[in-house]
C-alpha positions in Angstrom: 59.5 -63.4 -38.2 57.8 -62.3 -35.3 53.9 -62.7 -35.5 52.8 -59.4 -34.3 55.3 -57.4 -36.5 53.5 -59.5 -39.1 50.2 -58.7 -38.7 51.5 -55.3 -38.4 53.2 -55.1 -41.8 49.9 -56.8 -43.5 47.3 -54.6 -41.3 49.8 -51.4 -42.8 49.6 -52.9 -46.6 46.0 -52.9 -46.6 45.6 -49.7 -45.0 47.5 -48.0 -47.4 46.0 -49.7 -50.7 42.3 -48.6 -49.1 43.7 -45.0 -48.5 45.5 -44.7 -51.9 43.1 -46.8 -53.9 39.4 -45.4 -52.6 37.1 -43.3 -54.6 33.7 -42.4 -53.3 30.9 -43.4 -56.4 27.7 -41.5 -56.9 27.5 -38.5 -58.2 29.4 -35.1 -56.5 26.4 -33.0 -55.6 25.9 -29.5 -57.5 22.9 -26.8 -55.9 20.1 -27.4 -58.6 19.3 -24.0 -60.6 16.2 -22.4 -59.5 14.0 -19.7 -61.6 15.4 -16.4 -60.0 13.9 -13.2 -60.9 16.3 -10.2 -61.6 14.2 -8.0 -59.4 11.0 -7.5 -57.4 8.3 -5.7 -58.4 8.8 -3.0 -55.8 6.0 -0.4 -54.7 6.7 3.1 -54.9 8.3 4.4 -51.5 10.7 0.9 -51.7 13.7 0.7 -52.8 16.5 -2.0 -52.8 19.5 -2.0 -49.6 22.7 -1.1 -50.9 25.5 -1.9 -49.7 25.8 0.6 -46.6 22.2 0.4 -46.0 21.8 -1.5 -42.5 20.7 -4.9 -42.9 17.9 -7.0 -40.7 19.1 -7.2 -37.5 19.4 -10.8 -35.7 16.9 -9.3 -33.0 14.4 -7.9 -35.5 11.7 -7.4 -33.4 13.6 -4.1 -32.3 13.6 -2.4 -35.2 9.9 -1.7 -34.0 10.8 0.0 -30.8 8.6 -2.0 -28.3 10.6 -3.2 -25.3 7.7 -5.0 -23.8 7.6 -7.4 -27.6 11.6 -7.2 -27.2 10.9 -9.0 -23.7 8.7 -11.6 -24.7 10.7 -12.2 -27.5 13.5 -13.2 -25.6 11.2 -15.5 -24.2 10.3 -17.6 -27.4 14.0 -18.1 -27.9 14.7 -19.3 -24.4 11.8 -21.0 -23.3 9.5 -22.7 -26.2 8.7 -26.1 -26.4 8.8 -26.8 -30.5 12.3 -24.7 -30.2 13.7 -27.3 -27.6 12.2 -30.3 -29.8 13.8 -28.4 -33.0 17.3 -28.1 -31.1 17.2 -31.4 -29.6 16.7 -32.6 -33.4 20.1 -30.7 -34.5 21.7 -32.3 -31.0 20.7 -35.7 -32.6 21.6 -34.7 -36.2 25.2 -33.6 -35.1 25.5 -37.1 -33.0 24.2 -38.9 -36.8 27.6 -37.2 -38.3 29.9 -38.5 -35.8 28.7 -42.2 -36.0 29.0 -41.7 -39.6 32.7 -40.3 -39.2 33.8 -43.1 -36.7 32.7 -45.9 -39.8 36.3 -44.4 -41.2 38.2 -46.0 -38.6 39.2 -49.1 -37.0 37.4 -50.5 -34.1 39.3 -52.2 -31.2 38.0 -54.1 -27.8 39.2 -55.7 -25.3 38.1 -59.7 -24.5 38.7 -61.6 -21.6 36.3 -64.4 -20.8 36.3 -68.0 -19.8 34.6 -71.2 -21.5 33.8 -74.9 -19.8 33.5 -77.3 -21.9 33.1 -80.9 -21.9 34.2 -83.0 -24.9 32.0 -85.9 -26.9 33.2 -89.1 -26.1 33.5 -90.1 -29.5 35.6 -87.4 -30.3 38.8 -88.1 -32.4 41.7 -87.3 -30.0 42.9 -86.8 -26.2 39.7 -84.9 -24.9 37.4 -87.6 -25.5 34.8 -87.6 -22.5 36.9 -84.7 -20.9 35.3 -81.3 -19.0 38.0 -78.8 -19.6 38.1 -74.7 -19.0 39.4 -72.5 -21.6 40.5 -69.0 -20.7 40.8 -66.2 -22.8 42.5 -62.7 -23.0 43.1 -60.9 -26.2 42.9 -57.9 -28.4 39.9 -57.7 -31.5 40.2 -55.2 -33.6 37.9 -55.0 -37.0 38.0 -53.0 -39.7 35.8 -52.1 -43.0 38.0 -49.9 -45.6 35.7 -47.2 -47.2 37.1 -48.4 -51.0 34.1 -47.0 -52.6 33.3 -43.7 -50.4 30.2 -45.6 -48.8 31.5 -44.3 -45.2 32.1 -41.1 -47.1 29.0 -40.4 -48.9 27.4 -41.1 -45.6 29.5 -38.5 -43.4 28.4 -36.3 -46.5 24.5 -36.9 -46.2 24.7 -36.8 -42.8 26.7 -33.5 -42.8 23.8 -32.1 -44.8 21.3 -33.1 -42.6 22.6 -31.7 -40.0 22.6 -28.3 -41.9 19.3 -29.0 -42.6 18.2 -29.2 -39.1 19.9 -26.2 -38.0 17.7 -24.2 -40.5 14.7 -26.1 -39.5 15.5 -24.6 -36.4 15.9 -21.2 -37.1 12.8 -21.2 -39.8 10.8 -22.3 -36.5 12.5 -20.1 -34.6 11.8 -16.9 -36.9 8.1 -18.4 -37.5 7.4 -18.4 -33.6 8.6 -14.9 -33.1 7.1 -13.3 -35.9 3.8 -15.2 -34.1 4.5 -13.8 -31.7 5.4 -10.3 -33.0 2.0 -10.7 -34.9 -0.6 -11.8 -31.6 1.6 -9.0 -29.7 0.4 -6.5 -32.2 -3.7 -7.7 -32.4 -3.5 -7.6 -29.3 -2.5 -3.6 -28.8 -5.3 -3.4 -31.4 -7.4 -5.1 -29.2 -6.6 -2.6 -26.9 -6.6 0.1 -28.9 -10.4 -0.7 -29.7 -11.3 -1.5 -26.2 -10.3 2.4 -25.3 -12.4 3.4 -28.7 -15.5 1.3 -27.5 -15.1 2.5 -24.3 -15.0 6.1 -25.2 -17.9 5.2 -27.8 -20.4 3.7 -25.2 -19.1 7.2 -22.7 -20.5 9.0 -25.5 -23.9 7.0 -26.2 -24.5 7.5 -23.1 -24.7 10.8 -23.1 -26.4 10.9 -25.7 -28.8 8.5 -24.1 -29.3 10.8 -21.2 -30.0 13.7 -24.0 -32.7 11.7 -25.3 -34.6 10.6 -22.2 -34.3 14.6 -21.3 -35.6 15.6 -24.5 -38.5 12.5 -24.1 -39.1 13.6 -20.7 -39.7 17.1 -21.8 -42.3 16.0 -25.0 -39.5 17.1 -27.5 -38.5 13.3 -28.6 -40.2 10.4 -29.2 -39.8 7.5 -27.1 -38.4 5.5 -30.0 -35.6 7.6 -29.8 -34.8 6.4 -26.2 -35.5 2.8 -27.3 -32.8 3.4 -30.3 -30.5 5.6 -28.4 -30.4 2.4 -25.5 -30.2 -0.2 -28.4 -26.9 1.4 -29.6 -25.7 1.4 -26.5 -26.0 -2.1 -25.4 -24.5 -3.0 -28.8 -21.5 -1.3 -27.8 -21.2 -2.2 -25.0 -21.1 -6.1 -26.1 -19.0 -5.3 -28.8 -16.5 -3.9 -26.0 -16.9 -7.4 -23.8 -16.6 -9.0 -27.3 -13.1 -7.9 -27.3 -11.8 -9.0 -24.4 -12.5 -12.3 -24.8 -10.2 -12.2 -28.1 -7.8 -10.4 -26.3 -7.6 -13.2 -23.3 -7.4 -15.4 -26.5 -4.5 -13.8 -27.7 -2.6 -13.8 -24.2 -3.4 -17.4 -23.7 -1.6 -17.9 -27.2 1.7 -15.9 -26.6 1.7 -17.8 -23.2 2.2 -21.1 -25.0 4.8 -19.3 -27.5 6.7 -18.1 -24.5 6.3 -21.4 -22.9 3.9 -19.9 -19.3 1.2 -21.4 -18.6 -1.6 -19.3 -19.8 -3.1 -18.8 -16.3 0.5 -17.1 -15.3 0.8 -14.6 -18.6 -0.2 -11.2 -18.6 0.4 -8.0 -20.9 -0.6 -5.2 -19.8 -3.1 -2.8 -21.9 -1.5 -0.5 -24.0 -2.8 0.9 -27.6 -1.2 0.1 -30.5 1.5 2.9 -31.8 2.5 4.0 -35.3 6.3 3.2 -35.2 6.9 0.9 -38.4 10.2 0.4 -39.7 11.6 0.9 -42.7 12.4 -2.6 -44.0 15.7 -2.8 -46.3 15.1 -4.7 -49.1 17.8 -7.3 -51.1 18.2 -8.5 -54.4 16.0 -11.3 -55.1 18.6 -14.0 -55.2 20.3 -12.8 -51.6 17.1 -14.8 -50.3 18.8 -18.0 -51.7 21.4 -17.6 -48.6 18.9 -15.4 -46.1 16.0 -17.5 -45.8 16.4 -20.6 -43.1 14.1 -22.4 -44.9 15.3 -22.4 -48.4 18.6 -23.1 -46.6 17.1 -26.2 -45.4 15.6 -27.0 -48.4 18.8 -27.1 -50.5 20.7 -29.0 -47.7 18.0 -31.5 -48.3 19.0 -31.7 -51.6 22.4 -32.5 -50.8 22.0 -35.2 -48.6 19.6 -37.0 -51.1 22.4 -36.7 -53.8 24.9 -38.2 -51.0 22.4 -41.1 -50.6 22.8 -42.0 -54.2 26.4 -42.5 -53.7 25.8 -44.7 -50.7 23.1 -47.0 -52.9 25.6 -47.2 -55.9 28.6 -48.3 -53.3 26.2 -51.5 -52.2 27.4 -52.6 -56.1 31.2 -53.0 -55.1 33.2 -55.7 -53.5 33.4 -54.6 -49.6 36.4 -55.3 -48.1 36.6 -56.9 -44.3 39.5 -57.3 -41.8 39.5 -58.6 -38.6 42.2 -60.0 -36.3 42.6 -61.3 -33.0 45.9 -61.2 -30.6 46.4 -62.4 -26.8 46.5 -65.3 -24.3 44.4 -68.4 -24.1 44.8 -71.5 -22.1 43.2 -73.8 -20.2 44.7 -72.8 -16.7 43.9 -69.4 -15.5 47.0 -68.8 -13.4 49.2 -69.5 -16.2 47.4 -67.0 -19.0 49.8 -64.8 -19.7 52.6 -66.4 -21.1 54.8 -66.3 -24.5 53.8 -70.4 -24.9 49.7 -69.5 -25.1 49.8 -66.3 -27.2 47.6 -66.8 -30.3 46.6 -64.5 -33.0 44.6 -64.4 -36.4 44.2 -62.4 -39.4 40.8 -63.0 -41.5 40.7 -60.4 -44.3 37.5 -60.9 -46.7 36.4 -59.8 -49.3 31.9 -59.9 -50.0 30.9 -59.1 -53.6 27.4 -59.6 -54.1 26.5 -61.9 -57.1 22.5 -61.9 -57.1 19.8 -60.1 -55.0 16.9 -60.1 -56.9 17.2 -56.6 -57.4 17.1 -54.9 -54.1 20.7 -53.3 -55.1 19.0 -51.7 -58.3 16.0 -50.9 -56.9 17.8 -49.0 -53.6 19.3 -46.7 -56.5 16.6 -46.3 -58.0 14.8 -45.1 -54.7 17.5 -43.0 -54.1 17.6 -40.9 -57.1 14.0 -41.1 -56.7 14.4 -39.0 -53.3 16.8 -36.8 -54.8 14.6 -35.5 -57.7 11.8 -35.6 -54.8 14.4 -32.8 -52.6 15.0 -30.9 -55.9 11.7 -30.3 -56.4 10.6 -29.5 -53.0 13.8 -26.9 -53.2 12.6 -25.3 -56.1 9.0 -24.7 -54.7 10.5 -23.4 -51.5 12.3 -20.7 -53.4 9.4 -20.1 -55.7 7.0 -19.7 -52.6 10.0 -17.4 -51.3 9.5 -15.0 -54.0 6.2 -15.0 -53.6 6.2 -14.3 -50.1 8.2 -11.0 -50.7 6.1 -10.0 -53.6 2.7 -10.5 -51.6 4.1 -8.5 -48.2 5.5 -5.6 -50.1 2.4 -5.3 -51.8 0.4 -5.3 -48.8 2.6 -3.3 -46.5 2.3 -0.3 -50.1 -1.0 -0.7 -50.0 -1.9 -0.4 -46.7 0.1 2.2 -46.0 -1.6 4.2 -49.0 -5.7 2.4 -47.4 -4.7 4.0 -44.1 -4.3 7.5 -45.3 -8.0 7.3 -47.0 -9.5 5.7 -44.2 -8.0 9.0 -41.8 -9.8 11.1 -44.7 -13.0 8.7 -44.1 -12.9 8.8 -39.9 -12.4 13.1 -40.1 -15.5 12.8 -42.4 -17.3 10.8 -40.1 -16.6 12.6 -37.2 -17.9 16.3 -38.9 -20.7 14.7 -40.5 -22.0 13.1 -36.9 -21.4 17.0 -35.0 -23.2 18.2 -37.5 -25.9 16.0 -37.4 -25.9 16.3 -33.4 -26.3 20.0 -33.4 -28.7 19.6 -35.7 -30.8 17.1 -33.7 -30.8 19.2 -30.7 -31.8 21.9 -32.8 -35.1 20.0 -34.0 -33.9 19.8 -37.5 -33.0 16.0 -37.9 -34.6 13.1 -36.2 -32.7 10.6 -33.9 -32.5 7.9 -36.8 -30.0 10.3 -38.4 -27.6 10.7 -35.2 -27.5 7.2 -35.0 -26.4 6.4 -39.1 -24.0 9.3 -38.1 -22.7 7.4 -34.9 -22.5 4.2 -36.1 -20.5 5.3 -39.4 -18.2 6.8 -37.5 -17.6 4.1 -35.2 -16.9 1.8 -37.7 -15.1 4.1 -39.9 -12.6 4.2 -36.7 -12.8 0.0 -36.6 -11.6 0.1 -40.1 -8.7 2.4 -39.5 -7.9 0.5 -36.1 -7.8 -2.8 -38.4 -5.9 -1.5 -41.4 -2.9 -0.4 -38.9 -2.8 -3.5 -37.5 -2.4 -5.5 -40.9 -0.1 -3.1 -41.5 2.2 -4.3 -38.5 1.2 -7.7 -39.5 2.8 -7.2 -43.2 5.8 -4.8 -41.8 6.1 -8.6 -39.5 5.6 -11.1 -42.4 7.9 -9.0 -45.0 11.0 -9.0 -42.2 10.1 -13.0 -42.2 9.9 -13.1 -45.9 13.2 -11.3 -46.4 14.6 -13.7 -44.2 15.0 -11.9 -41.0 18.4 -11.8 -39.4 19.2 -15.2 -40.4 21.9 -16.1 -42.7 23.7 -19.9 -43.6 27.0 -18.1 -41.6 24.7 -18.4 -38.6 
């Protein structure tokens, strides 16, 4: 029979008895159950999305109407630096799944080489003292049948890493915008107090100027002046106060966009009153919605994979390799019928005794696994919370704001009142200054509460999930 229709036949048995016989040990990987409540505990004003309510958007950030955060938005996306380590990570992830896939097959090379060699003179035969040159040209191929799903629980893990990563990625990428989303909107606050301050110490001065009148014309004391110019000065550092944390805050959406803070500018504008309405879903839609829990529970499945792989290390591994070509000791004459050579070495490695490294990678294994499991379920617990704490604060704050507007129109009547009455004679400075000053921070407090407001309306969209899903 001819040799390489031999090796054929053989190379053809064993690949169908590894095909037909395989199984893949280790257990076959179920999502673990996860305490899921059957509703939240939604504020009045909220109610659930049904099903032709409109659902977060991918691009979120526009539900607010602010082309300027839709801009630098774009930017996180395209241009920051923990988002290109995050994708390169999913780049090297997807390359871990093909190496694991290509385990499945056979591997072949090519060989051609040359050997001198010179014989012991006390060698048994005709090359005894002889320098000789052996040339070689053949064919290797090797192969490693996955009989016990090894290769297969590999591919698996590694398939579930990969998911893993990608939502790694887009839990960084929805963390980095709402970061963004949230700096962008202290910032307009910042802004927003800046034109309050600056209004503020406009209006202290005047009332400065009022004071040094009345002084100069024996109607006020000169401690009046002194306290009319100390309120001024301390709003007027409050107002330089400011933009120091508003440079702070550019110089931190600089690095989220990935500028150079020197090169990143936002131009003032106050903060508006446009916040969205936020659907809301069933608590276990978050299972599916949230990147992270996503990752979570692909973490999970790779650990159970794992198991699988330890538990194959038990079994008889199977080996073949084989060799076919040309050698011969003259080059010119290689390739010819006369010096063809070939070999088959199938083998099969069962391991007898290793002190219980074999056991004890199991046992790591499942030990990993019920570490994943755990670290899933606290995700989605956490997840719940998250919702539960933003709706809270986005109903309460909403409900603070509308006192706090009853507070600042307070404020503002007692302080007119108190001013007519001081140029009248009636009241002494003292009182226009309480007035003033609980006015402006009456108006700090309301500037404040909208912008947790826009904070919560940012971290609920987060919470919920944004507009991620594991179709994505």
């Amino acid at each position: 029979m001819n040799p390489v229709n031999q090796i054929f036949r053989v190379m053809v048995v064993m690949l169908v008895v590894a095909l037909t016989g395989g199984c893949a040990v280790g257990p076959d990987y179920t999502r673990p159950a996860v305490p899921t409540p059957q509703s939240f505990n939604v504020p009045t004003g909220w109610k659930v999305a049904e099903p032709h309510d409109a659902e977060i958007p991918a691009d979120w950030w526009k539900m607010f109407n602010d082309p300027v955060l839709a801009d630098y938005e774009q930017r996180v996306s395209q241009s920051n630096q923990t988002l290109a380590q995050r994708e390169a990570a999913l780049r090297q992830a997807r390359a871990l799944v093909q190496i694991a896939q290509a385990g499945l097959f056979p591997t072949l090379n090519a060989v051609a080489g040359t050997t001198r060699n010179r014989a012991s003179a006390g060698a048994i035969g005709l090359a005894q003292g002889r320098i000789y040159d052996n040339y070689l040209l053949a064919a290797q191929a090797s192969w490693e049948p996955d009989l016990w799903g090894s290769i297969r629980r590999s591919i698996e893990a590694n398939t579930a890493s990969m998911q893993a990563s990608a939502g790694q990625l887009a839990a960084s990428r929805l963390s980095l915008q709402s970061q963004l989303a949230v700096d962008y909107f202290q910032l307009r606050a910042d802004d927003a107090q800046k034109r309050l301050l600056a209004e503020t110490v406009d209006a202290y001065q005047k009332f400065l100027d009022l004071t040094r009148s009345r002084f100069e014309q024996g109607v006020a004391a000169q401690t009046d002046v002194l306290q009319a110019e100390g309120q001024l000065r301390s709003t007027e550092a409050l107002l330089l106060d400011v933009g120091i944390q508003r440079a702070q805050l550019e110089h931190a959406m600089a690095v989220l966009t990935g500028v150079p803070a020197s090169e990143f500018h936002v131009p003032e504008s106050p903060l508006g009153a446009d916040i969205p309405q936020i659907p809301l879903t069933v608590p276990s839609v978050l299972l599916e919605r949230r990147p992270d829990v996503a990752s979570a529970e692909r973490s999970a499945a790779a650990a159970s994979a794992q198991i699988g792989v330890a538990k194959a290390a038990f079994f008889p591994a199977l080996s073949i390799n084989g060799t076919m070509g040309f050698q011969n000791s003259a080059y010119n004459n290689l390739v010819n019928q006369p010096n063809s050579m070939w070999s088959l070495s199938p083998q099969f490695l069962l391991p007898i005794f290793n002190a219980g490294l074999l056991s004890a990678g199991v046992d790591q294994a499942v030990a990993a696994y019920d570490q994943s499991v755990a670290n899933y379920r606290e995700v989605v617990l956490e997840a719940f919370q998250n919702v539960e704490d933003n709706l809270v604060a986005a109903a309460v704050l909403a409900h603070e704001i509308k006192v706090q507007n009853e507070a600042v129109r307070a404020a503002q009547s007692t302080l007119t009142l108190t001013a007519s009455q001081y140029r009248e004679g009636i009241v002494n400075y003292l009182s226009v200054i309480t007035a003033q000053t609980t006015l402006l921070n009456s108006e700090l407090t309301e500037l404040n509460l909208h912008s947790r407001q826009y904070a919560a309306s940012v971290q609920l969209i987060v919470a919920l999930g944004g507009g991620w899903d594991d179709a994505h």
